[in-house]
N, C-alpha and C positions, 0 to 999 in steps of 0.2 A: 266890834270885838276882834281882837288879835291875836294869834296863839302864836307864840315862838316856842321851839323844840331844844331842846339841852339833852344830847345825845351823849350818851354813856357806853361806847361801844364795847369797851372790854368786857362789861358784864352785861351785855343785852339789853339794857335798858334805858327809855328817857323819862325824863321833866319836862315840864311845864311851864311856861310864862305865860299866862293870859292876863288881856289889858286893855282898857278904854282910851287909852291914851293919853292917863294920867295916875288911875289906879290899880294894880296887881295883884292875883291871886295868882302863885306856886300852887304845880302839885306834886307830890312827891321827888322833894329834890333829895340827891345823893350827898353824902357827907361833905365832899369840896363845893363848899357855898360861895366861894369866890367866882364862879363862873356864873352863879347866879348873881349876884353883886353886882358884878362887870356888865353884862347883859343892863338889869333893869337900871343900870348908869346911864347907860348908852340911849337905852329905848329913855329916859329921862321920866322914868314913871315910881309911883311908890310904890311896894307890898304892905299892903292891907291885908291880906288873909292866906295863911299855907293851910293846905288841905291834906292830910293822907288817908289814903284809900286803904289801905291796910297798915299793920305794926310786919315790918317787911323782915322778910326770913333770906334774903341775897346780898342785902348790902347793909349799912348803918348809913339812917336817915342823917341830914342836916336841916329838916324840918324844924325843931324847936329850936337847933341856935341860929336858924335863918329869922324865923319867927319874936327870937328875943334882940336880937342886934337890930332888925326893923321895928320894932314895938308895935308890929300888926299881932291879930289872933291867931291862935294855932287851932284847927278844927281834928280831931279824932274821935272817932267810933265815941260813946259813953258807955259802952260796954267793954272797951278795953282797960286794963286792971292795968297805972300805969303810976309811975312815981313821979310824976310834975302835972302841974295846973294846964289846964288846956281846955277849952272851948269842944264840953261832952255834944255831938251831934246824933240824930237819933233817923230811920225814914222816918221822910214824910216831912220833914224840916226843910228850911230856907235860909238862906245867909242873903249876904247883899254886900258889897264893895262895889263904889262910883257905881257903874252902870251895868254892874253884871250880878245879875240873880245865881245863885247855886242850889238849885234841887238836889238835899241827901236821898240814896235810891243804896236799900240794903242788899247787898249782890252774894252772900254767902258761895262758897265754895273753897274759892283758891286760901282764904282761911274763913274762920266761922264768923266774924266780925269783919269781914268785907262790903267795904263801899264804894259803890259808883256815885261820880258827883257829874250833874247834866248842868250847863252855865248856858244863861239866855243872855242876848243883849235887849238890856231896857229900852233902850234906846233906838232899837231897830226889831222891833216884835215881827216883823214879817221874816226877819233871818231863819235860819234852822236853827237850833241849839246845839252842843257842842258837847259831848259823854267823855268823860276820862273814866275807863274802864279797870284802870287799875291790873289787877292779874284775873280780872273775870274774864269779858268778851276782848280775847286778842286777836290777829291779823290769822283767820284761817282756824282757831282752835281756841281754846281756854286755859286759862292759869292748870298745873297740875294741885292736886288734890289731898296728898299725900304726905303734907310739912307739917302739918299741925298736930297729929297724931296716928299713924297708919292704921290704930285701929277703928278709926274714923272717915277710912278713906273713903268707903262705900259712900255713908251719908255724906259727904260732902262733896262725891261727885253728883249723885241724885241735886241735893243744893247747886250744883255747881249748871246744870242745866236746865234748872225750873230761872237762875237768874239770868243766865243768856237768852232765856224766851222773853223775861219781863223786859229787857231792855229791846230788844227787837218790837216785841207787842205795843211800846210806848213810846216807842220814837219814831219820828219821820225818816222815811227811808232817807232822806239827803239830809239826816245827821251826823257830820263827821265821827269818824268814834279814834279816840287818841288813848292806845294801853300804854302802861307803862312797862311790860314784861312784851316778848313776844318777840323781838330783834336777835336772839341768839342766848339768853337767857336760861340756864337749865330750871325758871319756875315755870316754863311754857311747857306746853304738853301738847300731842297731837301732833296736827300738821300745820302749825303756825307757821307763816310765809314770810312773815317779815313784810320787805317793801316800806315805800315812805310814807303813804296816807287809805283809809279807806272810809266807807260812811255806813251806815246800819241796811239801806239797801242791798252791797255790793257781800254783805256779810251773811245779808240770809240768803245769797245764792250761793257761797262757799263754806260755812263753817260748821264746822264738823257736829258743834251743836247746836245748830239750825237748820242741816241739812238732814241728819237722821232722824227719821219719822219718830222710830222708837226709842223710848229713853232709854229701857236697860240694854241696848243696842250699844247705846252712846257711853254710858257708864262701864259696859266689860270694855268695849276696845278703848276707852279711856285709861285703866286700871291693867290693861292688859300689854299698853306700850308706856308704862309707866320705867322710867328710865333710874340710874343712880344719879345720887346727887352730891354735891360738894360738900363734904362734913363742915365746913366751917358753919354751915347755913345754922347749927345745932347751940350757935352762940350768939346768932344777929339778933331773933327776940328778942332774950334778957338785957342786950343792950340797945335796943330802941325804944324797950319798955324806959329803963333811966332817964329818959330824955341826955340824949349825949352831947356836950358840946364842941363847941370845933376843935378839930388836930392841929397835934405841934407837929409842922412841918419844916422846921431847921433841920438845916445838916445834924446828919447824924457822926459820931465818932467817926476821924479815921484810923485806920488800923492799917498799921507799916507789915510789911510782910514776914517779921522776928511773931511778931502778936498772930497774923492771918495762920501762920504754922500750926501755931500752939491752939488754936480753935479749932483747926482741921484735927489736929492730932486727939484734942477731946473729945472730936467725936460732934460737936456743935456741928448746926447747917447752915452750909455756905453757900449760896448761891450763885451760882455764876450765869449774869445775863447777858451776854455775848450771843452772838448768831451762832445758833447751833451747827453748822456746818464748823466753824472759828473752835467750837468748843470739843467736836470729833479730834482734831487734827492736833490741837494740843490744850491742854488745861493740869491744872494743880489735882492730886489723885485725892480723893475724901471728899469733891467738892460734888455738887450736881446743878446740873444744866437747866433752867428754865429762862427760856429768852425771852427777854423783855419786849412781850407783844402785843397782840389783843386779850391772849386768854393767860396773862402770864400772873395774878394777882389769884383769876380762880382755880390753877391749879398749883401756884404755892400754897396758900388756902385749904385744899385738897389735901394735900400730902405729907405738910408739915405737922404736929403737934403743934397744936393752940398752947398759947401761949410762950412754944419752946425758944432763944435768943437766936435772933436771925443775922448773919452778915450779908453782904453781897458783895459782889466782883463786875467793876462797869471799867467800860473805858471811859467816861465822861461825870463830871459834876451833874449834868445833866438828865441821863440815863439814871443817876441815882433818885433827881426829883421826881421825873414821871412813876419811877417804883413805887416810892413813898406814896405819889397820889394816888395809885393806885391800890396799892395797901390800905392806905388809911377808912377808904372806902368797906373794907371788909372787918374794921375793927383793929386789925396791923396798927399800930398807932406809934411802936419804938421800935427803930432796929439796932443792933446791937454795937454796926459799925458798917462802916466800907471802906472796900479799898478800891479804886477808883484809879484810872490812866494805863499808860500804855500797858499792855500785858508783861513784856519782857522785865518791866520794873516792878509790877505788880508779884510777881511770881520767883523773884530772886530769890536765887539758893533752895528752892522749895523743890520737892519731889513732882516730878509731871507725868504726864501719861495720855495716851493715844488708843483710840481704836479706829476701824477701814470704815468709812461711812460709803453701800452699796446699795444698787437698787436690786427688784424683783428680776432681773435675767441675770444679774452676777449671783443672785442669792440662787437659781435653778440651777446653775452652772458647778455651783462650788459647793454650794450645803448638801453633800453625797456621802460623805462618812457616816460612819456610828455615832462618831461624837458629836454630829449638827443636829443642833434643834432650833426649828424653828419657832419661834415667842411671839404668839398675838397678842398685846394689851390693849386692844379694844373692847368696849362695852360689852355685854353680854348680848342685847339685844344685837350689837351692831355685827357680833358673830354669827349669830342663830341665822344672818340674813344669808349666811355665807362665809367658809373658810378654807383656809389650804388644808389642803387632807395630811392628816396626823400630825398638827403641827399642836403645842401644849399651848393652854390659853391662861391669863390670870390678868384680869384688868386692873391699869392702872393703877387703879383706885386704891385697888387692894395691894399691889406691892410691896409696899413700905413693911404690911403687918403679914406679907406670905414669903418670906422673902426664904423660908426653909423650905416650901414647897416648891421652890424653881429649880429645874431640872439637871441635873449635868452636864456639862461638854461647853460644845462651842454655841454661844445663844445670838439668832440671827431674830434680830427684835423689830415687828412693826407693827406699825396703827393703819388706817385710812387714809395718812397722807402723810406724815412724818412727823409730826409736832410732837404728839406723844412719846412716840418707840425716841424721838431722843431724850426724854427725859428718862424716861424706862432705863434706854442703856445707860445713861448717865448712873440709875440707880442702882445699877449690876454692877454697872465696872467698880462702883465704889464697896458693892458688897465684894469684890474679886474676883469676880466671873468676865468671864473671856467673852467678849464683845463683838458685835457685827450690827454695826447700826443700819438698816435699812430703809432710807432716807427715799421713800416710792409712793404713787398712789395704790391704793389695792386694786384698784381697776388694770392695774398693769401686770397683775399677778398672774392670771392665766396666759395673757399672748406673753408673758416670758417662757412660760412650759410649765411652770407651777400646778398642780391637778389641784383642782379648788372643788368644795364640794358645797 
């Protein structure tokens, strides 16, 4: 038996290849099924069987149309309520493709229809078996608890640690265990470490629900470092209940800079995925900044209005497709248009605009008037740990729909390391507020003179 890994960095998450060396079972693949494709090309093997471990609330599966374009089974819960045929699996049940057994093992928590699948090789009974854990038992901690309905969080944490015992309790400590959440993910919770491999021994000496004796120990500080999360997530069930199929990934519209105007001037969101530092120094004013990076899908995702018409602003043909695939991944599926190449072309005739991108000793130095305020839009949680004293806070998250409660004057904006406070100012300068991007780690805050509390 062979597991190959299809790592999905931008949203925290991998897949699956397992294979005998001539037949495949997927688990949980991400919507771009072409890298799965590609892969089991290479390894020269078939899918026979995709598996998902849950109806996933981060991204939209390519499960079923991986499933239907191979003419293998599709395996899900029989208790999920879904609208296409699919191979209902139950615990306590068995599958089989070539030479790999799959034990269904019901793991409720991270949703209430959650399943871990345990894959043996026939063919070599003295091996370990191999747990895809799904969003139960991840690298350090457990799926969060909290997606399915908050007023269900309690039980479902309680669920969520009676099934990280059954999986510990039933396996061999030298059974690899492979999550699919837990790499940077916001369905992880706790103190998920990440890292590239671990096995059910190495797990009940670190995780958090294996390591606390007491349950409702493990359940308040579960519940109690319970984090925000990305609104999109509020639309990935209803469409993985559909059985979705593959995205149009063709260019989309381009849009000359007479048409880029008149969408800014609408009031439409334009995107601009240029390096943020690129995007401080100059950029088109109405636009906002998210650079096209690791986290740049979940925090358009985030911030945008579902469903609202997107453009975006790239230098390359290129830069446009990695968006796309990473959109398409969250349901994003059309965008509206791009304009794409050098910026100087891209931006003809159009009104531009600039703000000073500084760190934490220029912002101590110079944010001394009445009119400076300093803006933390970091998490709530990631304030509580610590913040500059009197500085106003409103995360992220929230901006878009606080945008009347942000403060007057000069707004000197940051996160924990800059990714965010530039998309923040990006969202100020567009609302008209007078900008100070503060482009620093917060650990730099205090040796600048900053009083942090």
């Amino acid at each position: 038996m062979q597991v190959e890994i299809i790592t999905t960095d931008e949203l925290g998450d991998r897949s699956y290849v397992v294979h005998d060396g001539g037949v495949a079972v997927v688990i949980d693949p991400q919507r771009d099924i072409d890298r799965v494709e590609a892969l089991v090309e290479r390894l020269g093997v078939r899918v026979e069987l995709v598996l998902e471990t849950h109806i996933h609330n981060d991204y939209v599966t390519g499960g079923y149309e991986l499933a239907r374009r191979a003419g293998a089974r599709y395996a899900v819960n029989a208790a999920d309520h879904v609208a296409f045929e699919r191979v209902g699996v139950r615990d306590g049940e068995e599958l089989v493709a070539g030479d790999l057994r799959v034990a269904v093992v019901a793991t409720p928590g991270h949703t209430d229809t959650h399943l871990a699948f345990v894959i043996t090789d026939i063919s070599a009974p003295e091996a370990p078996p191999a747990v895809f854990t799904g969003g139960s038992l991840l690298y350090g901690s457990v799926g969060r608890t909290d997606l399915v309905d908050p007023a269900r969080t309690i039980e479902l944490t309680h669920a969520q640690f009676h099934s990280a015992h059954r999986l510990a309790d039933s396996l061999p400590d030298q059974a690899p265990v492979f999550p699919t959440h837990g790499f940077g993910s916001f369905c992880s919770s706790g103190s998920a470490t990440g890292g590239e491999d671990s096995t059910i021994g190495v797990e009940k000496r670190r995780n958090d629900a294996l390591t606390t004796a007491d349950e409702q120990t493990f359940v308040d500080n579960l519940i109690a470092n319970l984090t925000a999360y990305p609104a999109y997530y509020a639309h990935m069930d209803v469409l993985n209940r559909q059985g979705p199929l593959a995205p149009d990934m063709s260019a989309p519209e381009k849009v000359d800079p007479v048409e880029l105007a008149a969408r800014i001037a609408a009031g439409e969101w334009v995107i601009d995925l240029r390096d943020r530092v690129a995007y401080a120094s100059d950029h088109l004013a109405g636009t906002v900044s998210i650079a096209l990076g690791a986290q740049f899908a979940t925090y358009l995702g985030w911030l945008t209005p579902w469903g609202a018409p997107l453009t975006i602003i790239a230098e390359t043909s290129q830069q446009v497709a990695d968006a796309q695939r990473q959109l398409v991944r969250i349901g994003v599926d059309q965008l509206a248009g791009a304009a794409s190449g050098e910026f100087e072309a891209v931006a003809a005739g159009q009104e531009r605009r600039r703000y000073p991108r500084v760190d934490f000793a220029q912002t101590a130095r110079e944010a001394t008037a009445d009119e400076d305020v300093i803006l933390d839009v970091r998490r709530d949680d990631e304030r509580a740990q610590g913040h500059i004293a009197n500085s106003a806070h409103i995360p992220l998250n929230e901006l878009v729909t606080r945008l009347g409660d942000v403060p007057q004057g000069r707004l000197w904006v940051h996160c924990a390391s800059g990714f965010r406070a530039s998309i923040g100012a990006s969202l100020l300068d567009r609302a008209g507020h007078e900008v100070m991007y503060i482009d620093d780690d917060y650990a730099n805050a205090t040796t600048a003179g900053l009083d942090t509390t």
